[in-house]
C-alpha positions in Angstrom: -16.8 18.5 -0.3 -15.6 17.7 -3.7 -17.5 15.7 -6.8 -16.2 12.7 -6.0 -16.8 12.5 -2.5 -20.4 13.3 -2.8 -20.6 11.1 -6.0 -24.1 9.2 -5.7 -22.0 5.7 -5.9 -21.4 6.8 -2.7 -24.1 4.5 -1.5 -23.1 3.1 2.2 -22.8 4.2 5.5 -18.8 3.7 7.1 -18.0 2.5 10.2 -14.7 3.5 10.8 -12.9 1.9 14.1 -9.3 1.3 15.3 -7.7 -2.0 16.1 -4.7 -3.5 17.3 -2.7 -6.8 15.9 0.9 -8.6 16.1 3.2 -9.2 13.6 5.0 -12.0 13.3 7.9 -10.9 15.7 4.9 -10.2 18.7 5.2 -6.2 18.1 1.9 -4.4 18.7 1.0 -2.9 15.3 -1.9 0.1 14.8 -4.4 0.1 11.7 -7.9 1.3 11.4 -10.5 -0.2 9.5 -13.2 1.5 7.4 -15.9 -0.8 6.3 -19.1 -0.1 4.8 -22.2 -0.9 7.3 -25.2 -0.3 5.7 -27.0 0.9 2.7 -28.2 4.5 2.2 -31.3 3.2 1.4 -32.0 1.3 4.9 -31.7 -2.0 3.0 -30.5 -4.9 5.4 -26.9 -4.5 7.0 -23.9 -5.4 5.3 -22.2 -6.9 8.1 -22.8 -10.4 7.2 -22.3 -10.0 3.3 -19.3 -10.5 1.6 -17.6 -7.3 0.4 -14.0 -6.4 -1.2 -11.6 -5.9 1.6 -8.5 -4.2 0.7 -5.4 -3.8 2.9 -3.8 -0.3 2.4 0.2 0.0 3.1 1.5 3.7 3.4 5.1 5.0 2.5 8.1 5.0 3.8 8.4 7.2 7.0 4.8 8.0 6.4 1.7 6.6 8.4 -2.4 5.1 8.1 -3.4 8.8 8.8 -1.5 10.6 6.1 -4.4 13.1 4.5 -4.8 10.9 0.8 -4.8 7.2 2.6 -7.5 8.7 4.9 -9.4 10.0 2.4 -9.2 7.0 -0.7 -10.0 4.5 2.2 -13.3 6.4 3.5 -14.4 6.4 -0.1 -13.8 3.3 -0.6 -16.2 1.9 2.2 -18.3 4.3 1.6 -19.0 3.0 -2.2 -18.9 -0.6 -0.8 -15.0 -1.8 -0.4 -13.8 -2.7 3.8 -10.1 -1.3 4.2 -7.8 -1.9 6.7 -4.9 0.8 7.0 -2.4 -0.3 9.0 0.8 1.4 10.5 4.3 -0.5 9.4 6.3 -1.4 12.9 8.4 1.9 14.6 5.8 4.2 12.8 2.8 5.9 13.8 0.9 4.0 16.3 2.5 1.2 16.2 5.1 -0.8 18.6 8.9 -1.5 17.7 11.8 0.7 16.5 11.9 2.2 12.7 15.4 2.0 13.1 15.2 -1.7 12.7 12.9 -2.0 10.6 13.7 -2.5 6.6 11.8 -4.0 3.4 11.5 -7.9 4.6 10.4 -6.7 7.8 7.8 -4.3 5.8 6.8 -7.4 3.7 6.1 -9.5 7.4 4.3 -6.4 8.7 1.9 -6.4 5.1 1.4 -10.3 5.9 0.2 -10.0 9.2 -1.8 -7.4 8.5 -3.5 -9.4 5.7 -4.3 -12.4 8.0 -6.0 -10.1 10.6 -8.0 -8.4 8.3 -8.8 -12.3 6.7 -10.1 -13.3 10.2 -12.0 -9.7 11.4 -13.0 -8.7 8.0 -13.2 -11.5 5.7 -10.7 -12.7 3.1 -8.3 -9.9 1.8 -8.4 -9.6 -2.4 -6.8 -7.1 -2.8 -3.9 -4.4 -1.9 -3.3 -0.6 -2.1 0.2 0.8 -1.4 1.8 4.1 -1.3 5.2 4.8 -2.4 7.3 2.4 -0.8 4.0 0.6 0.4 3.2 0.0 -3.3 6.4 -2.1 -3.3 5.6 -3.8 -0.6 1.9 -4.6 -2.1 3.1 -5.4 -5.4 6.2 -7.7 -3.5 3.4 -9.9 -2.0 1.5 -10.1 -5.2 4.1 -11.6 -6.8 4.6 -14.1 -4.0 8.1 -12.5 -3.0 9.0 -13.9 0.9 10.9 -12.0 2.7 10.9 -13.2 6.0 7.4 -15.0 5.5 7.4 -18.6 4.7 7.6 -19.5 1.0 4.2 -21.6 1.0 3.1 -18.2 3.2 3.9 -16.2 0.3 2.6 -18.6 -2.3 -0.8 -18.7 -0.4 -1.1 -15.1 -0.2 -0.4 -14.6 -4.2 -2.7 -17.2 -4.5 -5.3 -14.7 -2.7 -4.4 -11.8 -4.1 -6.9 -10.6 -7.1 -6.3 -6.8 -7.2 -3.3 -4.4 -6.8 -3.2 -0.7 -7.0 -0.1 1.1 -6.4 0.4 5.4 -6.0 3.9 6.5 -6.8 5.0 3.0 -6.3 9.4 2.7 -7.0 9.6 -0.1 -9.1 12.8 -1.5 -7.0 13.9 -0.5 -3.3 17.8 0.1 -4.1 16.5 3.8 -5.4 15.7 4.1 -1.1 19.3 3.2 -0.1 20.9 5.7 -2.8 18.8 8.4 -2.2 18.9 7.8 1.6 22.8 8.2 1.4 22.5 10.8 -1.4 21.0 12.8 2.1 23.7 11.6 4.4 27.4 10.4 2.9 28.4 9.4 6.1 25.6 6.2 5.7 28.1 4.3 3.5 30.4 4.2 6.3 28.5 4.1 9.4 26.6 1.5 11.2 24.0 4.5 11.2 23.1 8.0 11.0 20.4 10.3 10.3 18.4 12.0 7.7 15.2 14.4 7.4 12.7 13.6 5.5 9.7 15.7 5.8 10.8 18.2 8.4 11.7 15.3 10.5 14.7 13.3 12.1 15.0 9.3 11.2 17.4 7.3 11.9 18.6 5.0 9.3 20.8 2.2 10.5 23.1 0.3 8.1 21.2 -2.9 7.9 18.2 -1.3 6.7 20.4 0.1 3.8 22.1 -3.5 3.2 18.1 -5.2 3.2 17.1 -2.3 0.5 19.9 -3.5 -1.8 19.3 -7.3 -1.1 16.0 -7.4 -2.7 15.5 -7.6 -6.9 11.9 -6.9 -7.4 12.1 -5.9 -10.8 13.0 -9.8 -11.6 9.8 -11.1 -9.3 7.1 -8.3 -11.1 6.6 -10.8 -14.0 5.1 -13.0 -11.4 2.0 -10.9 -10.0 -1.5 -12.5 -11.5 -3.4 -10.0 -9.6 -4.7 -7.1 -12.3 -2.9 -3.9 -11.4 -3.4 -0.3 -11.2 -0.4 2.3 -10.6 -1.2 5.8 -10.4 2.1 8.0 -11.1 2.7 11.8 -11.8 4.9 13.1 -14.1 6.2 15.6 -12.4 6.5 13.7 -8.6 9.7 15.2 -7.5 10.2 12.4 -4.7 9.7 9.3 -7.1 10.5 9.4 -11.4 7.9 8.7 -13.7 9.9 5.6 -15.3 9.5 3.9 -12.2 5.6 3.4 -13.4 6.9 2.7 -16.9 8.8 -0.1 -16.0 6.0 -1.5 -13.3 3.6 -1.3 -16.4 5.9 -2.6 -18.7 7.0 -6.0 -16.3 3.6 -7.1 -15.4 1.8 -9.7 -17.5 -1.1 -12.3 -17.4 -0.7 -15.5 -18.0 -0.8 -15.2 -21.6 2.0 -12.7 -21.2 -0.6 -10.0 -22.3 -0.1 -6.3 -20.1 -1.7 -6.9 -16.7 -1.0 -3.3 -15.1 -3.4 -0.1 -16.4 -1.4 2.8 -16.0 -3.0 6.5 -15.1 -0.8 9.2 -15.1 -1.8 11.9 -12.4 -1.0 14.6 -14.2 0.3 17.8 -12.0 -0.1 16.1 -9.0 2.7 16.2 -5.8 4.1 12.6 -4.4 1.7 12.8 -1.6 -1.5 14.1 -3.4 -1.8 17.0 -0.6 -1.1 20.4 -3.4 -4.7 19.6 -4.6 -7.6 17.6 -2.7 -9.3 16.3 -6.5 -6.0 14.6 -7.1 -6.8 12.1 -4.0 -10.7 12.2 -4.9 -10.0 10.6 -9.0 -7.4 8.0 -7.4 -10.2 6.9 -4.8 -12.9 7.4 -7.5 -10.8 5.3 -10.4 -9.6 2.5 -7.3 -13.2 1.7 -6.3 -14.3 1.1 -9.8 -10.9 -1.0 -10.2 -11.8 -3.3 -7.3 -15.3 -3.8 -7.9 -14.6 -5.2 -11.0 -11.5 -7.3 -10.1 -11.5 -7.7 -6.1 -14.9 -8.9 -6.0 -15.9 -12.5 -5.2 
């Protein structure tokens, strides 16, 4: 076990269990939550007190149970902070067709999973996303719909106090050129198929058209949550300037920076080559939402 996990603010016993919710289309999606029970040092249970609950989003084609979202979200009950990882519609565990699926529909999956956790955990203050899921966090931070109701998406900006991102893309037309960049014959087809990972997905064309419908770059400038976007320089999935321009579009209020940006030096896209890359981002994201996701 390394330094971070056995770090002494590792103070709480986890319970972690799996659960079952719909979306806003009635498909069956699959999270698991990790919540913090009880104090190491047999004080009273935690059950009944207010915590920081975060709701994790993973990347695209990816699922809850990829190795670093497993890991970040133990540690993160275990110093305190309930998490619900969730599993985006056709992936993982979860109900529905990826085929189908696209960024709004990611965005309506991310909302409903942020109402369950309000009403079985307590109310969600902050996000974590993953790649594409760091999109999708920072797109409901700054209130963009989707296919959620605009006074939805107002509400859930409104709610919203933390943000931290991991190899986040700063805009989602990157995904539809670099999924066609891996098949030509996307830009003429109704669909087709790529591997990504060893694996066969099929991308249809409306997923393409959704990816290049959405300008998230023009909605960053309304996040108020405080952000935190982890980024490698050397990710060969995802460029470093996408964090550049994430850091440089986010501002308070006052127009003042509102995104801390750590660079994850040597580390892969998926923070699997080395185990302490996955340990400082958990480490550095508990301190984050203690001070900012707290009630």
């Amino acid at each position: 076990m390394s330094d971070a996990q056995s770090s002494p603010t590792n103070r709480f016993e986890r319970r972690s269990y799996r659960v079952r919710f719909e979306n806003s289309q009635g498909i069956a999606l699959a999270g698991i939550i990790d919540r913090p029970v009880r104090p190491a040092d047999n004080a009273p249970s935690l059950e009944s007190t207010s915590v920081p609950v975060a709701v994790f989003s993973h990347c695209f084609t990816c699922s809850k149970d990829l190795k670093a979202i497993t890991r970040i979200s133990r540690f993160l009950s275990e110093t305190g902070i309930a998490v619900l990882r969730f599993d985006m519609t056709g992936l993982g565990g979860s109900d529905g067709e990826f085929s189908q699926t696209n960024f709004s529909t990611n965005l309506s999956d991310l909302t409903s999973a942020i109402e369950f956790a309000n009403e079985s955990i307590g109310p969600v203050t902050a996000l974590i996303g993953h790649s594409f899921g760091g999109a999708a966090s920072l797109a409901v931070a700054a209130g963009m719909p989707g296919r959620v109701p605009h006074t939805l998406a107002e509400t859930l900006r409104d709610q919203i106090a933390a943000v931290v991102s991991i190899a986040a893309p700063s805009d989602t037309q990157h995904l539809a050129a670099l999924l066609t960049r891996l098949n030509p014959k996307l830009r003429e087809s109704d669909q087709g198929v790529v591997v990504i990972g060893g694996r066969t997905w099929t991308i249809s064309r409306q997923m393409l058209d959704d990816f290049r419908s959405h300008q998230l770059p023009d909605h960053l400038n309304r996040v108020r949550a405080r952000v935190l976007a982890f980024h490698s320089p050397v990710d060969q999935t995802l460029g470093y300037d996408h964090a550049l321009r994430i850091a440089g579009l986010i501002e308070d209020e006052q127009g003042l920076p509102g995104c801390s940006l750590i660079t994850l030096s040597g580390a892969d896209h998926l923070l699997t080559n080395d185990v302490r890359d996955a340990d400082f981002v958990a480490e550095l994201t508990a301190n984050f939402l203690k001070r900012y996701a707290s009630q």
